[in-house]
DRENDO-1510 file (C-alpha; in Angstrom, 1 decimal, always signed):
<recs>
REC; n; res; u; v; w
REC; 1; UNK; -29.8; +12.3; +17.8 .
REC; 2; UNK; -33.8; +11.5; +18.2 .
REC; 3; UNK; -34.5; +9.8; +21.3 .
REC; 4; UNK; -37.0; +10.2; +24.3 .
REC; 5; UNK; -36.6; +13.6; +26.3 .
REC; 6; UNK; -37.6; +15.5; +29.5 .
REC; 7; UNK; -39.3; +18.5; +29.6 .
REC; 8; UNK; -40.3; +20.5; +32.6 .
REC; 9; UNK; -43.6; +21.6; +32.3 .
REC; 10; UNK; -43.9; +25.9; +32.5 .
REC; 11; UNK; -46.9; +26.1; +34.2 .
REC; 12; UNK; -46.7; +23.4; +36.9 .
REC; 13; UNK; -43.1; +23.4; +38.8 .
REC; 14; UNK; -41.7; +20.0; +39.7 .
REC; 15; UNK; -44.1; +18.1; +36.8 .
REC; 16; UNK; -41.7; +17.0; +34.2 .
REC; 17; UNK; -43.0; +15.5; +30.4 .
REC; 18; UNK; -41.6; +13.0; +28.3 .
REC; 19; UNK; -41.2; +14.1; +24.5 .
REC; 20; UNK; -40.1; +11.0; +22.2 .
REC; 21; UNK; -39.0; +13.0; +18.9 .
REC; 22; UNK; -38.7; +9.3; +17.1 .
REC; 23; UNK; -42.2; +8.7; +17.7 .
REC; 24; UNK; -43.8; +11.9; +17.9 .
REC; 25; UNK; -45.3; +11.3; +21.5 .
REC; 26; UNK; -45.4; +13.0; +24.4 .
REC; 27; UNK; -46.9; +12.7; +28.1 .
REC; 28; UNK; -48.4; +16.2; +28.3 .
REC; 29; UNK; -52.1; +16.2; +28.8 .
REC; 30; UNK; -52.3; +19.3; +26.1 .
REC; 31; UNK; -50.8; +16.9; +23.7 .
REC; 32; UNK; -53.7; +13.7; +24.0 .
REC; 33; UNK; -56.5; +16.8; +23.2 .
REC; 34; UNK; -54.1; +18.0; +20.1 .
REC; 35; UNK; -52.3; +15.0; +19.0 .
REC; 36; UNK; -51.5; +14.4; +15.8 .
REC; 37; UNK; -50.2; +17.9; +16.2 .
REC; 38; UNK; -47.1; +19.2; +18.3 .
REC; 39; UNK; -47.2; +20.4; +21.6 .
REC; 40; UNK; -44.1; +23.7; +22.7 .
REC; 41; UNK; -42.9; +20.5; +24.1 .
REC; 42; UNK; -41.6; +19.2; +20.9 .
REC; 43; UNK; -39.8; +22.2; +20.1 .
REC; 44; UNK; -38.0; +22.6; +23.7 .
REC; 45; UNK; -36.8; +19.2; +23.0 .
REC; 46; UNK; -35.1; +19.6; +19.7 .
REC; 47; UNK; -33.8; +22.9; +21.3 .
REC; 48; UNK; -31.8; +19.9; +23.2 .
REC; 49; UNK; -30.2; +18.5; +20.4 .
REC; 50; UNK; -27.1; +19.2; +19.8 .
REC; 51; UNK; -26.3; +22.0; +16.6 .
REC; 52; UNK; -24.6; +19.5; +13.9 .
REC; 53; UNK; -23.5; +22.5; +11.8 .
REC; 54; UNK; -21.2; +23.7; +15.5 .
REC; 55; UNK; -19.5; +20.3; +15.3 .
REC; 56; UNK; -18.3; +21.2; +11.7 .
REC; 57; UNK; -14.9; +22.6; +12.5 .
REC; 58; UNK; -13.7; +25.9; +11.1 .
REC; 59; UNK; -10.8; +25.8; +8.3 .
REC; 60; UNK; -8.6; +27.7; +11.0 .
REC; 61; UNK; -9.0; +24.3; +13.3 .
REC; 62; UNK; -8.7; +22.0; +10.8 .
REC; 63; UNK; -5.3; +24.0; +9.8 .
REC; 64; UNK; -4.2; +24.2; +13.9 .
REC; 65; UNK; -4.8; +20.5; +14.5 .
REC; 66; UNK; -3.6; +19.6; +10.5 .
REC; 67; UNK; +0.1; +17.9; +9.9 .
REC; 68; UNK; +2.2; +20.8; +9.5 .
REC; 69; UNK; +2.8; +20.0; +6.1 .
REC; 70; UNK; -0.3; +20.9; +5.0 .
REC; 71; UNK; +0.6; +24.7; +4.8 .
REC; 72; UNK; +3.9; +23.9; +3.2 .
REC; 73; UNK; +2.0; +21.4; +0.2 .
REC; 74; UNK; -0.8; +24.1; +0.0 .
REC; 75; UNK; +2.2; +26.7; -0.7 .
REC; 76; UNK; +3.5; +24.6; -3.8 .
REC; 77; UNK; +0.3; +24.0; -5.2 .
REC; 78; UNK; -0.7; +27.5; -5.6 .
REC; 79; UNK; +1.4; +27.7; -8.1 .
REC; 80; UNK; +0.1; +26.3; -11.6 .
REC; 81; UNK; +3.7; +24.3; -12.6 .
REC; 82; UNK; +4.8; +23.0; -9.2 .
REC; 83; UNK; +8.3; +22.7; -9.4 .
REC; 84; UNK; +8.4; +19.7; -7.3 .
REC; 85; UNK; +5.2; +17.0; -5.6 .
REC; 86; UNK; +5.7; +17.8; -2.4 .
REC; 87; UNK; +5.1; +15.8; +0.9 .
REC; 88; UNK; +1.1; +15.3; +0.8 .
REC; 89; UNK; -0.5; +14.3; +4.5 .
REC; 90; UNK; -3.7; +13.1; +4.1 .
REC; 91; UNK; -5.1; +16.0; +6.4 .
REC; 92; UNK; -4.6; +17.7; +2.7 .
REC; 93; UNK; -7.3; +16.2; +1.0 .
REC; 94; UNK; -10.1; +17.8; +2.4 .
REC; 95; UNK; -8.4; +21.5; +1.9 .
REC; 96; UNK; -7.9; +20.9; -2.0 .
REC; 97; UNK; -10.3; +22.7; -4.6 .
REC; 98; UNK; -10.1; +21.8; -8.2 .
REC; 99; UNK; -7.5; +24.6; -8.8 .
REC; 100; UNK; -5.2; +23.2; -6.4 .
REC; 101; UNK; -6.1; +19.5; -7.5 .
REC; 102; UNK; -4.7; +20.4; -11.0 .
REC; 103; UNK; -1.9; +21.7; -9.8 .
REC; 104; UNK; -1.7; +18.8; -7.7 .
REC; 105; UNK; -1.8; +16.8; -11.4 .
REC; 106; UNK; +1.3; +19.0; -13.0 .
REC; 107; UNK; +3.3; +18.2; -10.2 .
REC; 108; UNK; +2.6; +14.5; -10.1 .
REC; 109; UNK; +3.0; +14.0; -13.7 .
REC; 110; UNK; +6.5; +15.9; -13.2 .
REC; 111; UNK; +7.3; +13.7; -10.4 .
REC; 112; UNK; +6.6; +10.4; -12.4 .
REC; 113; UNK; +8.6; +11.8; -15.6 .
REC; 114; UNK; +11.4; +12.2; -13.2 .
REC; 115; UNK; +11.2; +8.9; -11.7 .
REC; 116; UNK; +11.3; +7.6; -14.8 .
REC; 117; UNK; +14.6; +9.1; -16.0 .
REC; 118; UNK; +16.4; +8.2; -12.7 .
REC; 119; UNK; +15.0; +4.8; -12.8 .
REC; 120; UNK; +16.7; +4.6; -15.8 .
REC; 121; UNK; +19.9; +6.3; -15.1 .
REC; 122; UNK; +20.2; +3.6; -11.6 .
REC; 123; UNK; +19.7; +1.2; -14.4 .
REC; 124; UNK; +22.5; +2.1; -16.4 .
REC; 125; UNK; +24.9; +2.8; -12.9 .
REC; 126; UNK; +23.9; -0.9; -11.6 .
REC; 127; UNK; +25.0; -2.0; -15.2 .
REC; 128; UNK; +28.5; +0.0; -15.3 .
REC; 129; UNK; +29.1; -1.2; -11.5 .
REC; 130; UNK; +28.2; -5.1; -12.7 .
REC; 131; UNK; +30.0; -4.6; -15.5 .
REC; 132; UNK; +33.5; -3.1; -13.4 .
REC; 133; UNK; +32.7; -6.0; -10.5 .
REC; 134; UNK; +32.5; -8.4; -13.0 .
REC; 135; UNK; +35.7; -6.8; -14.7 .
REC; 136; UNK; +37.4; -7.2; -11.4 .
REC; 137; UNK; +36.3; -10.7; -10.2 .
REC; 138; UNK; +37.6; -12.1; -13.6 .
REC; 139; UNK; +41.2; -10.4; -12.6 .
REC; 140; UNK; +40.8; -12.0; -8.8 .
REC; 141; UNK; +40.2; -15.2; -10.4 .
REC; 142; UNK; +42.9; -15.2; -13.0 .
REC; 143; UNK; +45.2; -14.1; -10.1 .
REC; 144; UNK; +43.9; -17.3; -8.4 .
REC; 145; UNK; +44.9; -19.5; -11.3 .
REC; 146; UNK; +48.0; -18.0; -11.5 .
REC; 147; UNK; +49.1; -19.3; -8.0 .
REC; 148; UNK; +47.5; -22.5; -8.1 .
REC; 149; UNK; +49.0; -23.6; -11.6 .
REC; 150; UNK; +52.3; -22.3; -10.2 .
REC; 151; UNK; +52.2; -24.3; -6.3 .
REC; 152; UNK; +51.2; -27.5; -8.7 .
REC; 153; UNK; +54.1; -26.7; -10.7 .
REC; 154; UNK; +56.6; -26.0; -8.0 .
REC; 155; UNK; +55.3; -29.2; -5.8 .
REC; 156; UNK; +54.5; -26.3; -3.3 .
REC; 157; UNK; +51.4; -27.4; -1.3 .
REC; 158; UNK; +51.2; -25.2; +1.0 .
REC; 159; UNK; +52.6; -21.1; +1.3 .
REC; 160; UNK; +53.0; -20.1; +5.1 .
REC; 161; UNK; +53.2; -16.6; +6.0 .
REC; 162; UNK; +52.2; -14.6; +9.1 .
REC; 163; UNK; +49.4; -12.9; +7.8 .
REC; 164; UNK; +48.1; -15.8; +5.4 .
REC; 165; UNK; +48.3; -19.5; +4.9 .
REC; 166; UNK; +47.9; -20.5; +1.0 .
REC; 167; UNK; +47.5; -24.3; +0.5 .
REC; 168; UNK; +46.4; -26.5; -1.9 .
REC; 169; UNK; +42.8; -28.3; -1.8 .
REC; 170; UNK; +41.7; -31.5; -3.1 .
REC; 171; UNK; +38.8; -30.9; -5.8 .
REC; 172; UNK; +35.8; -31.2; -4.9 .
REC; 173; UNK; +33.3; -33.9; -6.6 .
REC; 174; UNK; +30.3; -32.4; -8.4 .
REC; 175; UNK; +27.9; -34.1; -11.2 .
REC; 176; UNK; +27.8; -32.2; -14.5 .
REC; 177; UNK; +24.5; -33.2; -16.5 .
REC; 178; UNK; +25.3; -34.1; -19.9 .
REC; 179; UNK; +21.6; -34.6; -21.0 .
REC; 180; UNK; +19.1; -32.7; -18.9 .
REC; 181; UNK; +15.8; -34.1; -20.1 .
REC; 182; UNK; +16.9; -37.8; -20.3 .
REC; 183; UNK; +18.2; -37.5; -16.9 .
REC; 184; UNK; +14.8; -36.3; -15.2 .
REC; 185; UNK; +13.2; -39.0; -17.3 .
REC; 186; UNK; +15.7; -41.6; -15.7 .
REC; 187; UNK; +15.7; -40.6; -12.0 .
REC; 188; UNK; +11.2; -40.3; -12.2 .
REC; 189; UNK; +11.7; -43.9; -13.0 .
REC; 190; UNK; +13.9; -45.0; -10.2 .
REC; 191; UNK; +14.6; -41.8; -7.8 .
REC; 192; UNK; +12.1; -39.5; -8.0 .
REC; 193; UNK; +13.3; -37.5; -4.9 .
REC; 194; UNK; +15.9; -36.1; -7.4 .
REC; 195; UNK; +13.6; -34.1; -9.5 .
REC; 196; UNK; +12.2; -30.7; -8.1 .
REC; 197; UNK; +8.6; -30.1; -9.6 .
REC; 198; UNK; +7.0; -26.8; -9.2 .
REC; 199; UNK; +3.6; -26.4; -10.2 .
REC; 200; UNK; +1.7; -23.0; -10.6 .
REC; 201; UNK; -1.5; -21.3; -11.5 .
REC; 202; UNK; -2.3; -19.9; -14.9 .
REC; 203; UNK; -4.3; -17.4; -14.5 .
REC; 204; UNK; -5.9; -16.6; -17.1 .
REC; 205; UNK; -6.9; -20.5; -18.2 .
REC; 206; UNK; -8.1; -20.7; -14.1 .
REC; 207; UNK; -10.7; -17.4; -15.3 .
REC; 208; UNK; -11.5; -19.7; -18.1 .
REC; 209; UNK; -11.8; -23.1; -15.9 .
REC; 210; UNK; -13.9; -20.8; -13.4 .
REC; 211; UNK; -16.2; -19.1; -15.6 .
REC; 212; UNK; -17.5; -22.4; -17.5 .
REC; 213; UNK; -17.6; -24.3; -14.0 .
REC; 214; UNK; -17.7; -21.8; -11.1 .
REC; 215; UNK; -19.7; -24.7; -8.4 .
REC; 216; UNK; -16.6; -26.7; -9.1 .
REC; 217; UNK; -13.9; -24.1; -7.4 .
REC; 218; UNK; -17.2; -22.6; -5.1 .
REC; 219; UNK; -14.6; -22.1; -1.7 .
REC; 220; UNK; -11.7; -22.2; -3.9 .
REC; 221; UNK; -11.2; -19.5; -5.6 .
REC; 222; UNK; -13.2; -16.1; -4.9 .
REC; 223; UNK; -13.4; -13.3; -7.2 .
REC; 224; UNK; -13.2; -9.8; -6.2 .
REC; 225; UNK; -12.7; -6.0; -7.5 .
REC; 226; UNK; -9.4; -4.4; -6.5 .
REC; 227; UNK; -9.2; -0.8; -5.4 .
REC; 228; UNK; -10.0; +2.3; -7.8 .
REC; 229; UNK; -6.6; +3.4; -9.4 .
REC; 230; UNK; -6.1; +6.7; -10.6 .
REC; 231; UNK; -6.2; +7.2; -14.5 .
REC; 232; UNK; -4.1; +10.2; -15.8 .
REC; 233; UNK; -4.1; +10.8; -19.5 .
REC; 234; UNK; -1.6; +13.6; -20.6 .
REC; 235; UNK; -2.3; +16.0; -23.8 .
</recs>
C-alpha cells in the first residue's frame, strides 16, 4: 500500500531518504531541484511494494486448500444433464464458468422436480399412516367401551390382575358451549378473563396505513429490501 518509505541513498553510504508515494515527496536534495518530477527514489520505493498479482493464488492452491468436494461437484457438472445436484461448498463458486453454471441449472431444476414428487409422495404416506392410526385408535377406543359398559353392567368396579389394574372412574366435569358467540358476549360483560383475544398485523392494510402516514409509525415499523432470490424460468 502507499505510505512513507526509506531509501538508502547510492552515492552517499549511511544517508537514508524518505519517499512518501501518497504525496509524491521525497527528502533527497536531487528531488527539491527536480520536483514536480520523480527522483530513482520513487521507483526503488514502489519496487518495495508488495506484487498484488503474487497474492492471487494459482487454481492448483485454491484446489489444495478447497473443500474436497469441490473436485467431486466439478466432476458432475462437466456433464451437460447432471444426473444428480451434488454437495456444492461454497469454495465452488469461484471455480464455475458459465458452462459449468448451466449445468449447474439442469441439475438444480432436476433436484427441485424431484423434491417435488417426494414431497408429494410423504404427503400421501403421512395420509395412509393417519388414516391406519386413526383406523386403529377408533378400534382401541371401541375396545375401551366395550369393558367399561360391561364393568357398569356387571357392578364390577374394579378388575385386579398382576400385570394391570382396571377400575372404574368418576367422570370428569367439563362445560360444553351451546352458543359460542353469546357466550363471549356474556363473560366480556362480567368475566372478561374468560375470553382469549389475539390481535395481529395485517400486512398489507399496515403498507397502506404506512405509506399515507409514514411520521406516524417513524420508529415503528422500518421498511427494508430482502435478499436477491434466484429467478429460474424453464422452456
Amino acid at each position: 500500500m502507499k505510505g512513507i518509505h526509506e531509501v538508502a541513498s547510492e552515492s552517499a553510504p549511511g544517508v537514508h531518504y524518505l519517499v512518501d508515494l501518497s504525496a509524491g515527496t521525497c527528502t533527497c536534495p536531487h528531488f527539491e531541484r527536480i520536483k514536480p518530477k520523480e527522483c530513482k527514489h520513487f521507483g526503488v520505493a514502489r519496487l518495495a511494494l508488495p506484487d498484488p498479482v503474487a497474492d492471487i493464488p494459482t487454481l492448483d492452491e485454491v484446489m489444495q486448500e478447497a473443500d474436497p468436494h469441490v473436485e467431486e461437484a466439478l466432476a458432475v457438472l462437466a456433464h451437460p444433464d447432471p444426473e444428480e445436484l451434488p454437495e456444492l461448498p461454497p469454495a465452488l463458486v469461484p471455480m464455475l464458468v458459465e458452462q459449468t453454471a448451466c449445468h449447474l441449472v439442469r441439475a438444480l431444476l432436476r433436484e427441485e422436480a424431484r423434491l417435488e414428487i417426494d414431497e408429494q409422495r410423504m404427503q400421501e404416506d403421512i395420509a395412509a399412516w393417519q388414516a391406519y392410526l386413526a383406523k386403529r385408535q377408533e378400534r382401541a377406543k371401541a375396545a375401551r367401551q366395550i369393558l367399561l359398559d360391561w364393568m357398569q353392567r356387571a357392578g364390577v368396579t374394579k378388575l385386579q390382575h398382576p400385570r394391570f389394574t382396571c377400575s372404574v372412574a368418576k367422570g370428569r366435569k367439563r362445560l360444553e358451549v351451546k352458543d359460542e358467540a353469546a357466550t363471549i358476549a356474556r363473560c366480556e360483560e362480567v368475566y372478561a378473563a374468560a375470553v382469549a383475544v389475539k390481535k395481529s398485523l395485517r400486512l398489507r392494510e399496515l403498507q397502506v396505513a404506512v405509506d399515507s402516514l409514514p411520521g406516524l409509525f417513524a420508529g415503528l415499523v422500518e421498511e427494508t429490501v430482502g435478499e436477491p432470490s434466484l429467478r429460474i424460468v424453464q422452456r
